[in-house]
C-alpha positions in Angstrom: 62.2 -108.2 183.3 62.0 -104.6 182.0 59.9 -104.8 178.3 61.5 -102.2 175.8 58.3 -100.3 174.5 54.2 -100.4 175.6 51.7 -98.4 173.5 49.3 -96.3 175.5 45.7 -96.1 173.9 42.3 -95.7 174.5 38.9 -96.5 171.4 37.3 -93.4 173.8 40.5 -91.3 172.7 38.2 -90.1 170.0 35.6 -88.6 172.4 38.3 -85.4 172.4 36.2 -84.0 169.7 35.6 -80.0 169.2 33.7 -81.5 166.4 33.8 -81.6 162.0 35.1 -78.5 161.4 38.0 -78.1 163.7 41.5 -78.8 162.4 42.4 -80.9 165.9 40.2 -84.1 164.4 40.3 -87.5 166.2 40.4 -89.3 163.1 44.1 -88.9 162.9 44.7 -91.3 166.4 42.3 -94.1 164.5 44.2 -93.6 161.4 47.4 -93.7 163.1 46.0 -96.7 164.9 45.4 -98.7 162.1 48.5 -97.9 160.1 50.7 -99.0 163.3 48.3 -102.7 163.5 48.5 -102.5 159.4 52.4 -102.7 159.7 52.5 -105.4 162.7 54.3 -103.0 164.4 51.7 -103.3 167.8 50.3 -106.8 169.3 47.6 -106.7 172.5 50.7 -107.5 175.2 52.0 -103.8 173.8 48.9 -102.0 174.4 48.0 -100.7 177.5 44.3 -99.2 178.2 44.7 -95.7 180.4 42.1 -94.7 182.9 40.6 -91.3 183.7 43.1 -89.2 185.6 41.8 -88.5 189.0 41.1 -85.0 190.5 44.1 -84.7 192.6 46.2 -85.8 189.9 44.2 -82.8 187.5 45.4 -80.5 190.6 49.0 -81.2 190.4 49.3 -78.5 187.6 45.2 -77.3 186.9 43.5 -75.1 190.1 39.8 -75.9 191.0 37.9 -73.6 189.5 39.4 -74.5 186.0 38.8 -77.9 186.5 34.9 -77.3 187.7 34.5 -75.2 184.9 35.3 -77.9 182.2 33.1 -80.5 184.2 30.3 -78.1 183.7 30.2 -79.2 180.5 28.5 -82.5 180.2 25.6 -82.5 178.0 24.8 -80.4 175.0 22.2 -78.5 176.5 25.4 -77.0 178.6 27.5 -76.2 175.6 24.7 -73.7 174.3 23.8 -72.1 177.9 24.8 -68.4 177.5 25.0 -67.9 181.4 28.1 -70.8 181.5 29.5 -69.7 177.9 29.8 -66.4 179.3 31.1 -67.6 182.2 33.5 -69.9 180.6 35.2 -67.8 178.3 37.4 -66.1 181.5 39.1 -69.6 181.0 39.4 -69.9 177.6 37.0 -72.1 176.9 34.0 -71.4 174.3 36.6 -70.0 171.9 37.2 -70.3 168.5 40.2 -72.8 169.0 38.8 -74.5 172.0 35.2 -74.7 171.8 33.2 -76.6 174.5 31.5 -80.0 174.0 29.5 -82.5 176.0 32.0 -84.6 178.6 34.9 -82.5 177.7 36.1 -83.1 181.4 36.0 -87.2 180.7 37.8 -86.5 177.3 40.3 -84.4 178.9 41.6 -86.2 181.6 41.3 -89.8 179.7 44.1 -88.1 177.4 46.2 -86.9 181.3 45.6 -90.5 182.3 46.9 -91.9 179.8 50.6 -90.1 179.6 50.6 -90.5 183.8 50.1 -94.4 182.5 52.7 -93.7 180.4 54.9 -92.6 183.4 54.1 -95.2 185.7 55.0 -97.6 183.9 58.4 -96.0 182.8 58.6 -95.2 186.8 57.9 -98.5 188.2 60.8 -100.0 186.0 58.5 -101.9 183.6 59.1 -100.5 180.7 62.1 -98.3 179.3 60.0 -97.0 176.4 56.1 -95.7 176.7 53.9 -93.8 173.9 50.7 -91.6 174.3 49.9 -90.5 171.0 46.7 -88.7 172.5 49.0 -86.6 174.5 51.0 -83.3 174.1 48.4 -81.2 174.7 50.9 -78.7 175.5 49.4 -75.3 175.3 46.9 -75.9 178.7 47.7 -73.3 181.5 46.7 -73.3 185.5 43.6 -72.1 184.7 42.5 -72.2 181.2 42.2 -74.2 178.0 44.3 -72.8 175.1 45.4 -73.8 171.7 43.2 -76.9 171.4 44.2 -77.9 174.5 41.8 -78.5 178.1 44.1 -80.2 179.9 48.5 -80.4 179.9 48.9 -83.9 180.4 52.6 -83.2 179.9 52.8 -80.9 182.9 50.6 -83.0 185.0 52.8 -86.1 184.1 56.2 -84.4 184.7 55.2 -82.9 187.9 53.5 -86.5 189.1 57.0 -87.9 188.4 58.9 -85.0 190.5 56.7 -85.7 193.3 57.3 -89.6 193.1 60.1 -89.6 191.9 63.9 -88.1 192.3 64.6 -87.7 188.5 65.5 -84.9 186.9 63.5 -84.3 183.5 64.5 -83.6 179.8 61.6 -82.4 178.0 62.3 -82.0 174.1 59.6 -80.4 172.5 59.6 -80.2 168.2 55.9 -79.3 167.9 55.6 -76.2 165.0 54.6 -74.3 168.1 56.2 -73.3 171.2 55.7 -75.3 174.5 54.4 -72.4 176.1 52.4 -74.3 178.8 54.7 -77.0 179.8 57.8 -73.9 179.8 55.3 -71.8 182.2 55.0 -75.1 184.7 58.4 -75.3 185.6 59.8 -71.9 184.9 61.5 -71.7 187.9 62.7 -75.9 188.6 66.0 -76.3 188.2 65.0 -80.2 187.8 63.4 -80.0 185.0 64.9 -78.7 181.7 62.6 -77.6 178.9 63.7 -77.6 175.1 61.4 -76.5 172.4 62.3 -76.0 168.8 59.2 -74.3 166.8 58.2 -72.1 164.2 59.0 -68.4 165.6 56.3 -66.8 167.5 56.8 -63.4 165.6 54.3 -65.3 163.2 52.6 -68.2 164.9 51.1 -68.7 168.1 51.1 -68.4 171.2 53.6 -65.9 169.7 56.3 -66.7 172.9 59.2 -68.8 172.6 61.9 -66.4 172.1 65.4 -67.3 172.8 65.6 -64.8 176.0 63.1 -67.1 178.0 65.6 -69.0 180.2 63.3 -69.4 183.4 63.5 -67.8 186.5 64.7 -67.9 189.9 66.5 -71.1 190.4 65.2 -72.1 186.9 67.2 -70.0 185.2 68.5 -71.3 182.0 66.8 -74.3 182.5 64.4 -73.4 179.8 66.0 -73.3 176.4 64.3 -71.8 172.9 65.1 -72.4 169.6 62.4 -70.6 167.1 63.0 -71.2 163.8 62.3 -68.9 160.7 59.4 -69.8 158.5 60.3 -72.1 156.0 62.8 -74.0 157.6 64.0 -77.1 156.0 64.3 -80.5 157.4 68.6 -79.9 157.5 68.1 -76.8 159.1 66.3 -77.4 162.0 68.1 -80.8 162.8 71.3 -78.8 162.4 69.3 -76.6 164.8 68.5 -79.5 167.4 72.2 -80.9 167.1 73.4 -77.7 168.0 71.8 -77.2 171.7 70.4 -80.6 172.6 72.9 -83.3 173.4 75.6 -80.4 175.0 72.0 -79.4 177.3 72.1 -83.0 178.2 75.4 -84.1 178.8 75.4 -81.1 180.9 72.1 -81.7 182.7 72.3 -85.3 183.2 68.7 -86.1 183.2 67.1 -89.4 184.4 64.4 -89.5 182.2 63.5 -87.5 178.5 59.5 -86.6 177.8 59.3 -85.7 174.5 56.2 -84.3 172.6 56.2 -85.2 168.8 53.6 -82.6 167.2 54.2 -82.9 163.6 52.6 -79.7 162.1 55.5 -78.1 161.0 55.2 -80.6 158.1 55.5 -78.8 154.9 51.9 -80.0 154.0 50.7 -78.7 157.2 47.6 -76.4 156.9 48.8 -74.6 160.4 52.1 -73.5 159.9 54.8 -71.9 157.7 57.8 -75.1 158.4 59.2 -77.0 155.6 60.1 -80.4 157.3 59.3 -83.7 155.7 58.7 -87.3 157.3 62.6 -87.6 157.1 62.4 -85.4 159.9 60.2 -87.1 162.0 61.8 -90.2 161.6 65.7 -88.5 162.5 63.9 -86.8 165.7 62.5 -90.5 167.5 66.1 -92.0 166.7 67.9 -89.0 168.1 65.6 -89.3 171.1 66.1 -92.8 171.3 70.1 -92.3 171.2 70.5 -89.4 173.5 67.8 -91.5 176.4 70.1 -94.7 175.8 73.0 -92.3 176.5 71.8 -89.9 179.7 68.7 -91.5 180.7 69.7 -95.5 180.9 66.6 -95.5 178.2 64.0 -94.1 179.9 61.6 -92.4 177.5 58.1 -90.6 177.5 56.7 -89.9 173.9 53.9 -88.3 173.7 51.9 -87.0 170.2 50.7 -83.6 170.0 50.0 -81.2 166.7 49.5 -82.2 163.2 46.2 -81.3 161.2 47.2 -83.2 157.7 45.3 -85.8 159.3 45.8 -88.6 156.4 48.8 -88.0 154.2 51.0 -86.9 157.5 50.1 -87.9 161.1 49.5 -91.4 160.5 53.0 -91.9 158.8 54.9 -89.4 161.4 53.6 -91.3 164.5 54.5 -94.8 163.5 57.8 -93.9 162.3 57.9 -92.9 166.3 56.1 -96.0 167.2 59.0 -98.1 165.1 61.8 -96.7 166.8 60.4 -96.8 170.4 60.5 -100.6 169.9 63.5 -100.3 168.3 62.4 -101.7 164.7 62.9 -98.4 162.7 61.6 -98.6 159.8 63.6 -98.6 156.7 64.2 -95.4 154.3 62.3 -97.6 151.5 59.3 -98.2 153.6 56.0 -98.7 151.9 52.8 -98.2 153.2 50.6 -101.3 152.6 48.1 -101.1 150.1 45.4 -102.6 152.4 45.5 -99.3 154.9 45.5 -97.4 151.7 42.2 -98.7 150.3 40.9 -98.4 153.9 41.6 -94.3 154.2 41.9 -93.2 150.7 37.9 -92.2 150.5 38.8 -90.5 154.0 41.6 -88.1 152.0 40.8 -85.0 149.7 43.9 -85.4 148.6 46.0 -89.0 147.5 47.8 -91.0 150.2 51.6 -90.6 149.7 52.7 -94.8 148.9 56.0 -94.1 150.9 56.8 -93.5 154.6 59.3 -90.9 153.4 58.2 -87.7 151.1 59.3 -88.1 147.7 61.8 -85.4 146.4 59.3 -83.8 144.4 57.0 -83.5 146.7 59.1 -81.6 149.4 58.8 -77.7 148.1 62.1 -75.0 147.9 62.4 -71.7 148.9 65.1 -69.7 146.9 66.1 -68.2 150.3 66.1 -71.5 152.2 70.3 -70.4 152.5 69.2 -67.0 154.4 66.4 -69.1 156.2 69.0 -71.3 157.6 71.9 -68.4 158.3 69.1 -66.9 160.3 68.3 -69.8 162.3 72.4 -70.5 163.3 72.5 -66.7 164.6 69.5 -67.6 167.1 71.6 -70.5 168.1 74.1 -68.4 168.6 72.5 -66.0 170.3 71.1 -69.2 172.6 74.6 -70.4 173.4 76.1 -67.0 174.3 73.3 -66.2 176.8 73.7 -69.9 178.4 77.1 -70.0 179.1 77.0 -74.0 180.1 75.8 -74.4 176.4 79.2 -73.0 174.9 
């Protein structure tokens, strides 16, 4: 019998670690952790412990020398070696966003293995539902680390599943910032169609994710953009999402939908220059659930990604996603108990919002929020008339 939902996660998760002063902290997965246990919203038959990928599954998407590179770094003696910093930095590594540690190779590919668990079991039929909040690491190219991410355990996953698999792929991307890395893997596959709603990359990096990037060859228009102007509000960019993503997939037809569920474009988000609140990243895991239950027959790959307001947002974000992958969503009134409160608060500069939801007055206005979201329906438009099978 199929089970609806299996959480993927690992206690070494945290070993992903560019260390205390880096906005892409681990402490966000434990917090997260705890708030989804705090809730009973997780037992132990829902949790599934990943394994390291394996080399040739690192290949599928990374080449060699990339992956040698990273290994080299296993002790901290190695991350201080100016002959392989030097040396490392032709792959992006030793920068300011993805610095090198000791057993960044181990930490890398525990977060791969864990969305490829994550499409095994989804795969193999024995589960509909499956969530890798370590994942998303979305940024990672061929051959080098970027934006906080080593490894694209997205990509890697995907392209396991087109090898294994004869599904064609849905990935829905609403990370603050583009999908550049999982775009560039199947710029030209026709099988797998790549949506990605973020913050405009006239201001934010990578700085691509314009709506002209359709793919290429037989891939064309098989990559869809929608960049949205800084300060876009939560009913903005869901009128955004409406407006391209369920015509893409009735079209499309896919077997199975990845999504990755950064949450940085939170208006609290140190990163970014987005307005949405936790209303929207509850309405994005129940559109998801709706549109797999309608194209997919279910099937659905969630995966985590950004968010650096480690306390007051992540942790409320991701089990909002967590409740409606088991399909227990939580209600607009939700609370968040006092005992996970207690437990975090001395963790927080700032207080713990009491509600899953942002308050009203706490979600900020722009006078020009009506321009903001005038702009953001002209790039829709703009989308639809250079896809024709979107009009």
């Amino acid at each position: 019998m199929t089970q609806l939902a299996k959480f993927v996660y690992s206690p070494s998760y945290t070993q992903y670690d560019f260390g205390p002063s880096h906005p892409f902290n681990p402490l966000r997965l434990v917090a997260t952790k705890s708030l989804i246990d705090t809730m009973g919203l997780l037992t132990p038959h829902d949790t599934i412990i990943p394994d390291l990928a394996t080399f040739d599954e690192l290949f599928l998407i990374h080449q060699p020398d990339y992956i040698d590179m990273v290994q080299r770094f296993q002790t901290y003696e190695d991350t201080l070696n100016p002959n392989l910093l030097r040396l490392a930095q032709d792959y992006g590594l030793g920068t300011e966003d993805d610095p090198v540690f000791p057993k960044m190779h181990q930490a890398g590919s525990l977060a791969v293995g864990g969305t490829l668990t994550a499409a095994r079991l989804v795969a193999s039929g024995q589960v509909l539902h499956a969530l890798n909040i370590a994942g998303g690491l979305h940024h990672a190219k061929k051959a080098s680390a970027s934006g906080f991410c080593i490894y694209n355990d997205v990509a890697i996953a995907i392209k396991w599943l087109r090898e294994h698999t004869s599904w064609k792929i849905a990935y829905i991307d609403t990370d603050a910032h583009h999908g550049d890395g999982v775009q560039q893997a199947f710029y030209d596959d026709p099988h797998v169609l790549t949506i990605s709603l973020h913050e405009t990359g006239q201001y934010l990096f990578p700085g691509t994710g314009s709506v002209e990037e359709l793919g290429e060859g037989a891939g064309y228009g098989f990559s869809l953009n929608l960049p949205l102007r800084p300060y876009s509000d939560d009913e903005s960019s869901l009128e955004s999402l409406l407006s391209v993503v369920p015509q893409a997939l009735a079209v499309f037809q896919p077997d199975l939908i990845v999504s990755q569920h950064g949450c940085d474009g939170h208006f609290w988000d140190p990163l970014t220059d987005l307005l949405a609140s936790t209303y929207f990243y509850a309405q994005v895991p129940s559109l998801v659930d709706a549109w797999a239950h309608q194209f997919s027959q279910g099937r659905w790959i969630a995966v985590g990604g950004g968010g650096y307001e480690l306390l007051r947002v992540v942790p409320r974000a991701w089990t909002l996603l967590w409740a409606q992958m088991i399909h227990q969503p939580l209600a607009n009134s939700a609370t968040i108990p006092s005992s996970w409160l207690e437990q975090w608060q001395s963790s927080s500069p700032e207080p713990l919002p009491r509600t899953f939801l942002d308050r009203l007055e706490d979600r900020p206005t722009t006078p020009s929020s009506f321009a903001i979201t005038q702009q953001n329906r002209q790039t829709v438009y703009h989308l639809k008339q250079l896809v024709s099978w979107l009009q």
